[in-house]
N, C-alpha and C positions, 0 to 999 in steps of 0.2 A: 604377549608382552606385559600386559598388565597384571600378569598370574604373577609375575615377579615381584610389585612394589609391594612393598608392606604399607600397613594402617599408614604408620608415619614420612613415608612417602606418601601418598595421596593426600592426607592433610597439608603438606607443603606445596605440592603443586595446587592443591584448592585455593590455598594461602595465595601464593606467590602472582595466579591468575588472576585474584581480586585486587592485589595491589599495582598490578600493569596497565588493567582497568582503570583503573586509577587515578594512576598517573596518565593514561590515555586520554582521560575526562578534560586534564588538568590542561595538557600539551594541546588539545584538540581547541577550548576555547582561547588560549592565546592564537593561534595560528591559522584561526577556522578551518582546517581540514576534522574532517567529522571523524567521531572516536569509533564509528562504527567499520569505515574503511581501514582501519587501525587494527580492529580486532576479527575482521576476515585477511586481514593480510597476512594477521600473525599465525591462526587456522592456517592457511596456505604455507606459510614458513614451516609449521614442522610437519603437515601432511608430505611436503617433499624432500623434507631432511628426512623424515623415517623411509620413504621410499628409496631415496638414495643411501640411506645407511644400511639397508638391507631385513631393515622389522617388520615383520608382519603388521599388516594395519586392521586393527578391529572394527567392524562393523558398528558406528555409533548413530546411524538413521532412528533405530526407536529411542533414542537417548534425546534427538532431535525432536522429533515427534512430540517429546513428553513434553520438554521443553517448550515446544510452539505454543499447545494448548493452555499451559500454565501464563508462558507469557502473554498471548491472544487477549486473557483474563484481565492481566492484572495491567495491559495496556489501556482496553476499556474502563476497567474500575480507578484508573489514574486520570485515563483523559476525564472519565464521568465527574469525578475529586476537583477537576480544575475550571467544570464549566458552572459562572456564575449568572445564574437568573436575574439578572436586577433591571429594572422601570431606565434605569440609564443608559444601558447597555442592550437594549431591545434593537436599537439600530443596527448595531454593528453586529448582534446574532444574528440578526434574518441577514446582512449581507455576507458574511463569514460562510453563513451556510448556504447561501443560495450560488456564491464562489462556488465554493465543495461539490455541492450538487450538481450545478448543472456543466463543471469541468471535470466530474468525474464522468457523469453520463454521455458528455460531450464526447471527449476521449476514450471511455472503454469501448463505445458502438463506433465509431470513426475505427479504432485499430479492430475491431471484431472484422468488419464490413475489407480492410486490408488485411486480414487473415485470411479470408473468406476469398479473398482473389487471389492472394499468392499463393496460401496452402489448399484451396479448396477443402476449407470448414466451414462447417455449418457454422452457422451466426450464435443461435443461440448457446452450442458450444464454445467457439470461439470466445463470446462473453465470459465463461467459466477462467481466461485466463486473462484476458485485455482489463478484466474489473482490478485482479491485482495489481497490474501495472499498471493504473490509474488512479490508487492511491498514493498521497503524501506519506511520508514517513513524518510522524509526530516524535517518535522514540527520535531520529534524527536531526529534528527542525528544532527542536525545543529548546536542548541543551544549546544550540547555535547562533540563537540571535538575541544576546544580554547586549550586544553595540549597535542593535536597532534601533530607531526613533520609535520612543513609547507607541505609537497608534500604528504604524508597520505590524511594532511587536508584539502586540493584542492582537492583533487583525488576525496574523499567521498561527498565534496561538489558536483561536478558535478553528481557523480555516483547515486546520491538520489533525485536529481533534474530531471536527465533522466528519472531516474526508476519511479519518480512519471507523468512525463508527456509521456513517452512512455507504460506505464501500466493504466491510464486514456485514451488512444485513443485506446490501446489493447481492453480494457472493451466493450468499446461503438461499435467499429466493432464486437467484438466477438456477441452481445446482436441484433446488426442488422441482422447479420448471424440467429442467431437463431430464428428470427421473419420474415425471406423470407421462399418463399416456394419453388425454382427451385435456385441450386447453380450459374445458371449465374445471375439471378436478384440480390442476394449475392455480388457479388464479382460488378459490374455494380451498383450496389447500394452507396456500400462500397466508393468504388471507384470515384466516380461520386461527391457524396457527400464531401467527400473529397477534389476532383481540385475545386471543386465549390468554397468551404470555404477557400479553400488558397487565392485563386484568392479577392474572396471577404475582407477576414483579411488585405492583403497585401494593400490593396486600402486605405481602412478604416481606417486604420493605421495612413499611409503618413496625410491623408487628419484631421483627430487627433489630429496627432502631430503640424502639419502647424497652425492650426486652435487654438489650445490651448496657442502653445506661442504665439499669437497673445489678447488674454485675459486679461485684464486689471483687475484690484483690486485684491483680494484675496480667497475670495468665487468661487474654481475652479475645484479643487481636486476631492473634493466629488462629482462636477457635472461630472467629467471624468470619475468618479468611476459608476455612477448613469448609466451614459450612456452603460458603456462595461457590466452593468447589464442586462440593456433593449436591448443590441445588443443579448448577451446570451441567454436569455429568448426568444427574436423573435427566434435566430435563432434553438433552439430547436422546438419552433412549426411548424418550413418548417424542421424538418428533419436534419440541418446542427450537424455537428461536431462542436459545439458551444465555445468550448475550448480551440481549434484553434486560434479561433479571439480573445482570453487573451491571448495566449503565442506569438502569431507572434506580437501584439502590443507592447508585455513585451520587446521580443529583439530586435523588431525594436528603440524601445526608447531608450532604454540601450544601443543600440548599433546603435545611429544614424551616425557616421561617417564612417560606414562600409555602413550604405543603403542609404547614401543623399549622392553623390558622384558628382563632376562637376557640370554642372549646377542645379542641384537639390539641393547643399548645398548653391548655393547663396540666398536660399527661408528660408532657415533658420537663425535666430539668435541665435548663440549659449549661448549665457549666458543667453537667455532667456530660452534654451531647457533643458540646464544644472540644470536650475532652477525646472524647471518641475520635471525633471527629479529625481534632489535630494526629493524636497518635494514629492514624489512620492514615491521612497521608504520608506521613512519614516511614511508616512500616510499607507502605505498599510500593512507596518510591524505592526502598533501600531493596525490597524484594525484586522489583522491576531490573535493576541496577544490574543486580547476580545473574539473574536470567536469560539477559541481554548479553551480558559476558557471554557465559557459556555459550549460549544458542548463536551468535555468531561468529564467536575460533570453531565451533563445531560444523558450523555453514561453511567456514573457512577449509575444514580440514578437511571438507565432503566435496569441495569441487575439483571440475576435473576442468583445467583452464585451456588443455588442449581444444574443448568444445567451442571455445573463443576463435583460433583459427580460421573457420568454416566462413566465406563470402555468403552463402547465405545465410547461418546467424547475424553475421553482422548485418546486410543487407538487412533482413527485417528488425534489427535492431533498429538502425538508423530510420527507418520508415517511423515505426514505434516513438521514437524519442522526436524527431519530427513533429509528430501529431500532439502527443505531449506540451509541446514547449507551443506549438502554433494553438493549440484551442485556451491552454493556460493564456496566453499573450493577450488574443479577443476578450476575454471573460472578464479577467481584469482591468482592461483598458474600461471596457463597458459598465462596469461597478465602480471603479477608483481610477478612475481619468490616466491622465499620458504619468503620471508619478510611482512607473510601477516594476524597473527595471532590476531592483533589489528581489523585490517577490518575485518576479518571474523567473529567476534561477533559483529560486530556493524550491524545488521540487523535486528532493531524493526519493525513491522508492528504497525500503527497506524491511523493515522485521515483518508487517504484517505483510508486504508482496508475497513474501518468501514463505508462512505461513501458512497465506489462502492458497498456495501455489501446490504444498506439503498436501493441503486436504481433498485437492483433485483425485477421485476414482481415479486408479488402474485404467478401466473401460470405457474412460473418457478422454483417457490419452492421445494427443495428436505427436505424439512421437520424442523421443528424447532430446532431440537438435534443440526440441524448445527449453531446453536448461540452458544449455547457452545464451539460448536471446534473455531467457529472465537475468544470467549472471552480468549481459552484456549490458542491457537496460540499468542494472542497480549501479552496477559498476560507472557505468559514463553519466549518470545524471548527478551522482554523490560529487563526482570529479567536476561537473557543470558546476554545480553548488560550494565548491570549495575553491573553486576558480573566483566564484563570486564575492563570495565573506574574505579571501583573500583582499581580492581587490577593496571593497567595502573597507575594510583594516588600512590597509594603506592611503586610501582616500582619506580616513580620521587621520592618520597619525599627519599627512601633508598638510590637515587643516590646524593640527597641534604647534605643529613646526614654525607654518606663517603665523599663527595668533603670537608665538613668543618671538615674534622680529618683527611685529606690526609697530607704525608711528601713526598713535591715537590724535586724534587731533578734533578741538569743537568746532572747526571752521566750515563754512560753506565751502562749494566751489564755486571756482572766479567767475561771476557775470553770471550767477543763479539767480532765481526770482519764483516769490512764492512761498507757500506754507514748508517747512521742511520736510522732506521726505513724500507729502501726500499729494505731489503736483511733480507732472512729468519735465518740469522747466527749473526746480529743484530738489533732485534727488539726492538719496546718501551716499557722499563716497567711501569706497570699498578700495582696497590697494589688493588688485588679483581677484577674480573669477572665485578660486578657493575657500577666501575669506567668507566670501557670502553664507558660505555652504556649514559654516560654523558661527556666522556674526544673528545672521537670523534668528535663530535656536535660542538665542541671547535673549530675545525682546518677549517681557512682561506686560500683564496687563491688569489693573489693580481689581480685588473685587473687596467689597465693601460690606459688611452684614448688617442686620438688623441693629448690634450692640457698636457700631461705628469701630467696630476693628477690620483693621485693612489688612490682605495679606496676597501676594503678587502670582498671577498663575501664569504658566506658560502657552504662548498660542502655537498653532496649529498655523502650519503655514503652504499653498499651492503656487509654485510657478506658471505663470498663467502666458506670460510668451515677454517678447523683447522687440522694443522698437531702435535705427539707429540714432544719435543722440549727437547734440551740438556742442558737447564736453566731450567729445572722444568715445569713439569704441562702442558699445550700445548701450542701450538701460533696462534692465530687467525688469519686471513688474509682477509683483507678489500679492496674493490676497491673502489677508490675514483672519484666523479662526478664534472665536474663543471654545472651549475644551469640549462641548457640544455641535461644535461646528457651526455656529453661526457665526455669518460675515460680520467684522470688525473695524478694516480698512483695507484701501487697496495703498501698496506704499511703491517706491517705483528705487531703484538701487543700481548707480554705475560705478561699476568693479573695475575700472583705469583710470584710477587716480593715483598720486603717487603715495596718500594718508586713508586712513580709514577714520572714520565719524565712531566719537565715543558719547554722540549724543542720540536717543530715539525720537521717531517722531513725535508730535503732541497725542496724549492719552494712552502711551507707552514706555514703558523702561527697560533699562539693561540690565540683567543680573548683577552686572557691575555697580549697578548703581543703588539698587537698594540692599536693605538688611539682609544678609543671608538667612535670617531665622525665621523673617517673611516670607522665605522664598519656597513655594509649594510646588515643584519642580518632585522632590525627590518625595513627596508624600500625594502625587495625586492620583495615585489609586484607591488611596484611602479617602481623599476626599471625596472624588466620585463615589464610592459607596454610601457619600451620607446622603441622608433624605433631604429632600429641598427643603424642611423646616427646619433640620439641625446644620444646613448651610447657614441660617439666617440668624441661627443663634450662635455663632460661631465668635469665640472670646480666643483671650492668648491663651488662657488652662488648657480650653478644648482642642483649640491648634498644638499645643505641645502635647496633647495624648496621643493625637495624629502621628508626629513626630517618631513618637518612642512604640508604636504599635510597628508589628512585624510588616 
């Protein structure tokens, strides 16, 4: 079929592919259904339009193939681009990742150990395919949650960034594992391999980075890119953890002021690295972007959905997806309390499953049935996840709807007593349950610098439970965070009243209530990154550069 198109036919379907993409991006964030089910659907659309129109269908598995490994790359050298080292965010790395870890490990050995009984495989095989379906999709999670609450959406950010780089090196150990023959060559292998490739990344790196900004014209990028290709590809034919050397180069760039320290930062020029550096994510996103297209209409147009049919795909689907959502639910709970109903559906399996699944030996095959269960697993957890952000969407626009037919009002409620708000005998009234869920989110808390300029941050807030109440209906009771998470106050808030309070307790405000241009809501990423002395010396100039920084 494709002996027929000409040049400018295939540039038009190139064309045309990118722009549905596109718009897929577009449709997928208003709606939350993920742009990836979008574009195996559309795969699927014309795999069986050309069947039923009677074309022959070309074999496009090595097109796949190539595809995977390109994207594989340039998924870790994005996630590696987005992960930031910083003294303030040390918290939330070690739990991000210790999520990841120990709900991946949790999950891939749980479903090995149910392979292991249903199909009678071996475990340590079994591993070779429960690891894929045990990681997050980042390619899928990322674009999807811009109507998170900022600390959600860091969280998940890192937590799918782990799960896809600590479930890619899980793979490729486990696969080494199963290709030694005596468990200490195993593990000496494993390992070996390993200190080799760090050693070697971390060199290669430095000497990259050094060597790039020094680069004159513009023609660069793609040669950086070219190169960490042909470093990869060598270093698969000696054996290395080739993967390594795109994530340790990812964070060392992104985070050069953390590994060029003292005299090693005199060798750099930063606005030269900065430069790199930006054009580098941006090239590697818009690269990631095509790849994704293509690799899943081609995932699309490669499966065969009759395999869906089968009671036992599904059966061990359902087992799988089970296990999945039950070890996610413990792990979470256990790290970030009962507040966790949003992440717990956000765990599609997607590009990398489908990948590590692609790199499975021939010879380690447990049988075809299991494309099924991989397409049945992607397939039901995207649709879990899109069930979710659905709902999530609609949960905002309810709270959108009551805030514009609320009656504000500064009154107490009748026969209250006590401080307002910070005593369970006079709490805030709220008009609906809903309101809360939007009126919270409201409340500021001033901080003050060393130059006596004030500028209002937003808290951090935990439902901590609900007692019934002498005003009707019950009272909820919130502890409130400042951006670090230390406690602030506990405030107490009954949602049946027939007005809602446009007033905060003492030692908090309402967005409504102070200067918008104080309000460090929509810059505190940037504030977080500053150092605790340049919080102190924090003026109106330096808050308005805040502002205007990307």
């Amino acid at each position: 079929m494709f002996e027929a198109l000409s040049t400018y036919h295939l540039i038009i379907i190139f064309s045309i592919t990118i722009i549905i993409s596109y718009f897929f991006n577009l449709y997928a964030k208003k709606s939350g259904i993920p742009a990836v089910l979008l574009l195996i659907g559309l795969g699927i659309v014309i795999n069986y339009t050309l069947r039923f129109s009677g074309f022959p269908k070309p074999d496009l598995l090595p097109v796949l193939e190539v595809l995977g490994v390109v994207g594989l790359i340039l998924i870790v050298l994005e996630a590696a681009l987005d992960l930031q080292l910083l003294k303030e965010k040390i918290g939330l790395i070690i739990k991000s990742f210790l999520v990841a870890l120990i709900g991946l490990a949790g999950t891939s050995y749980l479903a090995a150990l149910a392979l292991n009984y249903l199909m009678e495989v071996e475990v340590l095989n079994a591993l070779l395919y429960t690891i894929p379906l045990s990681i997050l999709s980042s390619a899928i999670i990322l674009p999807s949650i811009d109507d998170l609450d900022e600390d959600k959406r860091e969280f998940m950010i890192y937590e799918s960034t782990f799960s896809d780089i600590v479930g890619i090196i899980g793979f490729y150990s486990v696969l080494t594992m199963v290709g030694s023959h005596t468990e200490e060559s195993v593990y000496g292998e494993v390992f070996g391999n390993l200190a080799l490739t760090i050693v070697f990344s971390i060199i290669i790196s430095y000497i990259l980075i050094y060597v790039f900004q020094n680069i004159k014209g513009h023609v660069k990028l793609f040669l950086l890119i070219a190169i960490l290709l042909l470093l990869y590809a060598i270093g698969k034919m000696f054996h290395l953890s080739s993967l390594i050397i795109i994530l340790i180069f990812g964070m060392i760039l992104n985070n050069y002021k953390v590994f060029f320290r003292g005299g090693l930062m005199k060798l750099l020029n930063v606005e030269k690295v900065e430069e790199v550096l930006d054009d580098m994510k941006v090239i590697t996103a818009e690269t990631a972007f095509v790849v994704r297209t293509f690799f899943f209409i081609i995932f699309g147009w490669s499966v065969y959905l009759g395999s869906l049919l089968s009671f036992k795909v599904i059966g061990i689907g359902l087992v799988i997806l089970a296990i999945i959502y039950a070890v996610r639910a413990i792990v979470l709970f256990l790290f970030n309390g009962r507040d966790i109903v949003t992440q717990l559906f956000l765990a599609p399996r997607g590009l990398i499953t489908i990948l590590l699944f692609f790199a499975i030996p021939e010879e380690l095959s447990i049988g075809a049935e299991f494309q099924g269960v991989l397409l049945f697993v992607i397939l039901v957890s995207c649709l879990i996840m899109t069930w979710s952000m659905i709902v999530n969407k609609n949960k905002l626009a309810k709270i959108e709807e009551l805030a514009a037919n609320l009656k504000p009002s500064d009154k107490n409620i009748t026969g209250s007593s006590g401080e307002f708000g910070l005593v369970e005998t006079n709490p805030i009234p709220l008009e609906g349950v809903f309101v809360s869920y939007g009126w919270v989110p409201l409340l500021r808390y001033p901080f003050i610098s060393d130059t006596g300029f004030t500028i209002y941050l937003p808290i951090k807030s935990n439902r901590v439970g609900s007692k019934g109440s002498q005003f009707g209906g019950s009272t909820d009771i919130y502890e409130l965070f400042d951006i670090d998470g230390i406690k602030l106050e506990t405030i107490y808030i009954n949602s049946y009243q027939s007005f809602t309070s446009n007033k905060a307790p003492s030692g908090f405000f309402l967005s409504t209530q102070i200067d918008e241009s104080l309000d460090a809501e929509k810059v505190l990423t940037n504030f977080k990154n500053l150092s605790k002395e340049e919080k102190q010396n924090l003026d109106k100039e330096r808050f308005n550069n805040l502002r205007l920084q990307k």
